[in-house]
C-alpha positions as CSV (number, residue, x, y, z in Angstrom):
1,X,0.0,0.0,0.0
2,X,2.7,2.1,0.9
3,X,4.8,1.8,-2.5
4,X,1.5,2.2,-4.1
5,X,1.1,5.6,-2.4
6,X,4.2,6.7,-3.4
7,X,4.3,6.2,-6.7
8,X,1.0,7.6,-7.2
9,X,2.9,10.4,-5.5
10,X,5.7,10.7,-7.7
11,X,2.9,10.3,-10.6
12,X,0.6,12.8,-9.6
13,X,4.2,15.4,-9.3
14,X,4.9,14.1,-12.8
15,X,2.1,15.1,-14.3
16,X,1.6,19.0,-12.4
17,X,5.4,19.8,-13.7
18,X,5.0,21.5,-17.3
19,X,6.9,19.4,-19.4
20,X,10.1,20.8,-21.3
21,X,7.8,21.0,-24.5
22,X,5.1,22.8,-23.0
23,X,7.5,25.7,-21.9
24,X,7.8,28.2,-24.6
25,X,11.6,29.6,-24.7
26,X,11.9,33.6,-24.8
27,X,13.6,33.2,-28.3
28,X,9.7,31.3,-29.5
29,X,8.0,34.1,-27.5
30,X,9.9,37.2,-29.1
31,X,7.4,37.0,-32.4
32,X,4.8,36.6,-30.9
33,X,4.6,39.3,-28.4
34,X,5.8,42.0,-31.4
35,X,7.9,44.1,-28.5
36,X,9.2,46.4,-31.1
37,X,6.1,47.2,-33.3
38,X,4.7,47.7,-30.0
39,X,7.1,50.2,-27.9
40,X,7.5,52.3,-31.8
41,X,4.0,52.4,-31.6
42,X,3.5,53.3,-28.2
43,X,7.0,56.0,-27.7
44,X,5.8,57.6,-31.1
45,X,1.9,58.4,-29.7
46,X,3.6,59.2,-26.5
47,X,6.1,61.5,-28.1
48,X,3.3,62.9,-30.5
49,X,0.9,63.3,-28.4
50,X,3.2,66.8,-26.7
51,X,2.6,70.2,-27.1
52,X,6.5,69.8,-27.8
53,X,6.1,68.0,-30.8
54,X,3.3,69.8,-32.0
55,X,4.9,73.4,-31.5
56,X,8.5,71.5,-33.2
57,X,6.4,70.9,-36.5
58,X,5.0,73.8,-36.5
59,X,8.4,75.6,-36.1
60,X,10.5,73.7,-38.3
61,X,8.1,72.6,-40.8
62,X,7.7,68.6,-41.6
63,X,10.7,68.0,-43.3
64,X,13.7,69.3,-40.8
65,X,11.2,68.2,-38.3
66,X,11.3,64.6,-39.5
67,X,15.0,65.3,-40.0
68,X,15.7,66.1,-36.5
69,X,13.1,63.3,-35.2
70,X,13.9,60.5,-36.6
71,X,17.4,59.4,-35.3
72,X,16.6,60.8,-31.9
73,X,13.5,58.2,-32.1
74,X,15.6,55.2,-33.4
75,X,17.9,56.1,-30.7
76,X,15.8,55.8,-27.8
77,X,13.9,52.8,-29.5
78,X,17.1,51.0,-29.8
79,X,17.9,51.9,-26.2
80,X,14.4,50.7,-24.3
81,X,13.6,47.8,-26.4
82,X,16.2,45.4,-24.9
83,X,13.7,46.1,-21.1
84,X,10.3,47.0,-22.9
85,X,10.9,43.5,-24.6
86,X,12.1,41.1,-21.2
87,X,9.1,43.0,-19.8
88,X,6.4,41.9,-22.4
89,X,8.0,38.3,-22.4
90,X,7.5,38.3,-18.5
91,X,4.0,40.0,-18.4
92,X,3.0,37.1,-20.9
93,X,4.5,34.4,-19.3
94,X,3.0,35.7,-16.0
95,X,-0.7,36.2,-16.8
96,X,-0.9,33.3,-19.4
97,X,-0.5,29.8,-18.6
98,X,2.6,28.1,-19.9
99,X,1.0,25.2,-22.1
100,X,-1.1,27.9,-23.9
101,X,2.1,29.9,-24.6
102,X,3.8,27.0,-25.9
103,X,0.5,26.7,-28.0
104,X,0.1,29.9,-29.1
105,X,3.5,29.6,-30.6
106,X,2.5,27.2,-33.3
107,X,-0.4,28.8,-34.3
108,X,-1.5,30.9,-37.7
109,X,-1.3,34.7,-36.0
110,X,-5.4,34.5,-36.5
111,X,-5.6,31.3,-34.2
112,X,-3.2,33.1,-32.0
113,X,-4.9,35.8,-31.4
114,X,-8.1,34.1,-30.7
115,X,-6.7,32.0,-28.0
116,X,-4.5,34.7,-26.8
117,X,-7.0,37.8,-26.6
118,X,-8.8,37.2,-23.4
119,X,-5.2,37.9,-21.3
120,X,-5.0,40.9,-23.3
121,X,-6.3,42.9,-20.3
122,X,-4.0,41.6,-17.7
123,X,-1.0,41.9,-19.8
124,X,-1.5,45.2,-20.3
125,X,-2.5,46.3,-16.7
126,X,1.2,44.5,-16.1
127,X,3.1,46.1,-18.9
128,X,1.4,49.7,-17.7
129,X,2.9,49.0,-14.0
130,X,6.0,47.6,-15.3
131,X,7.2,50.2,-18.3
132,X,5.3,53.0,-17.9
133,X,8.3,55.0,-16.4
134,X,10.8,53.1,-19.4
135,X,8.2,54.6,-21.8
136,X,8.7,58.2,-19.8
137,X,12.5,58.2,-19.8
138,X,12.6,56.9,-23.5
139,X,10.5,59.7,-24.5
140,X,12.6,62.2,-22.1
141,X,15.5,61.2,-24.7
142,X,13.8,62.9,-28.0
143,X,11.3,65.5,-26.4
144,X,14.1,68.2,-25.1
145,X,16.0,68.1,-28.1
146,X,13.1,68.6,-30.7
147,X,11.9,71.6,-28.5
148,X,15.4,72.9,-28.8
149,X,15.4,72.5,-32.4
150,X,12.9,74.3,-32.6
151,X,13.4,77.0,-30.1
152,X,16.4,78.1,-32.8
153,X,13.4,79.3,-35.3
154,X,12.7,82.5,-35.7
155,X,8.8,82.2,-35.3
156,X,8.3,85.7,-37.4
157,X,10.2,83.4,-40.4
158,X,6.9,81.4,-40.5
159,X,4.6,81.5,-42.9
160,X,1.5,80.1,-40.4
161,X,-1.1,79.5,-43.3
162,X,1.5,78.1,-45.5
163,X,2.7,76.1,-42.4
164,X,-0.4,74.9,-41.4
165,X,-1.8,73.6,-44.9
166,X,1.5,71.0,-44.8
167,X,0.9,69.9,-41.5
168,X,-2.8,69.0,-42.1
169,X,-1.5,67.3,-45.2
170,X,0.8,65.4,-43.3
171,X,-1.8,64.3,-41.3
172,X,-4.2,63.3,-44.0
173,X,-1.4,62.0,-45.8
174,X,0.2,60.3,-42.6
175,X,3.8,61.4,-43.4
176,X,3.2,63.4,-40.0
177,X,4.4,60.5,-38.5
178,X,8.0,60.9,-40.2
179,X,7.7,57.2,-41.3
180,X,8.1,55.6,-38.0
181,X,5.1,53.8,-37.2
182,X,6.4,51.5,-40.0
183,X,9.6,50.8,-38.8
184,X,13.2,51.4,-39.0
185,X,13.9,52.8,-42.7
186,X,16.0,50.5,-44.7
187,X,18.0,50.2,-48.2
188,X,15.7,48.5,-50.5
189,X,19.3,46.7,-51.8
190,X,20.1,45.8,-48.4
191,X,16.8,44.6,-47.9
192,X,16.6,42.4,-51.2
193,X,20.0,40.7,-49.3
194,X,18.5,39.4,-46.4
């Protein structure tokens, strides 16, 4: 009876332990979670979304604005996206169970989504708690320096209407967004490499 009870023990154990294969690894997790289409999308709203930004455009007009933009973005991307990503990969593996991760991975993205979309919530009230301030300091990186750009204009070398008419363009047009919701810019040659 005893031996009995023991190995229903060790049986039971067995089978509450996640298997090797039911344990997604961060490397299978990193497409799935999108960590960098997801900080660019978030830094660039929070970096739009500023009377800084807004008064920069208007200064320097859309094209020096992009100009002066669009490294400073890449540059703090490049810098938060190592923590924004361990955080995502954490928040999932926290709030979702592990054999539905390991799942997930295998999955057409419209499968995955399905299964995926009711720990939406609870990843994101995670990710807010965890990265919120990451988000803050990455957009502390690019905000100061477009004001000072623009602070160098001469606001009497404006032409408001003129200036104006291109920025509701731009935002018709969605170039306002200097091409970085997309992505980093790349040679189309370097691109046909890869």
């Amino acid at each position: 009876m005893r031996k009995t009870l023991i190995g229903l023990g060790f049986l039971l154990a067995a089978h509450s332990v996640p298997s090797y294969a039911q344990i997604a690894t961060d490397e299978q997790l990193r497409p799935l979670v999108k960590a960098e289409e997801q900080f660019r999308q978030f830094l660039l709203m929070t970096v739009m979304r500023t009377q800084t930004s807004a008064m920069a455009v208007r200064s320097l007009g859309l094209t020096e604005y992009c100009s002066v933009l669009s490294p400073l973005f890449e540059d703090a991307l490049a810098e938060g996206l190592p923590r924004w990503e361990n955080n995502l990969i954490q928040a999932h593996r926290d709030n979702i169970p592990a054999e539905t991760l390991a799942a997930a991975v295998d999955m057409p993205e419209e499968q995955r989504r399905q299964l995926l979309a009711s720990y939406a919530a609870t990843v994101g009230n995670q990710m807010q708690r965890e990265s919120t301030s990451l988000l803050q300091q990455s957009a502390m990186q690019i905000i100061p320096a477009i004001g000072e750009a623009a602070s160098s204009v001469d606001p009497s070398s404006v032409d408001e209407d003129a200036r104006m008419a291109e920025i509701q363009a731009a935002m018709a047009d969605g170039s306002i967004l200097c091409g970085l919701d997309s992505g980093a810019q790349t040679d189309s040659s370097e691109e046909e490499t890869r």
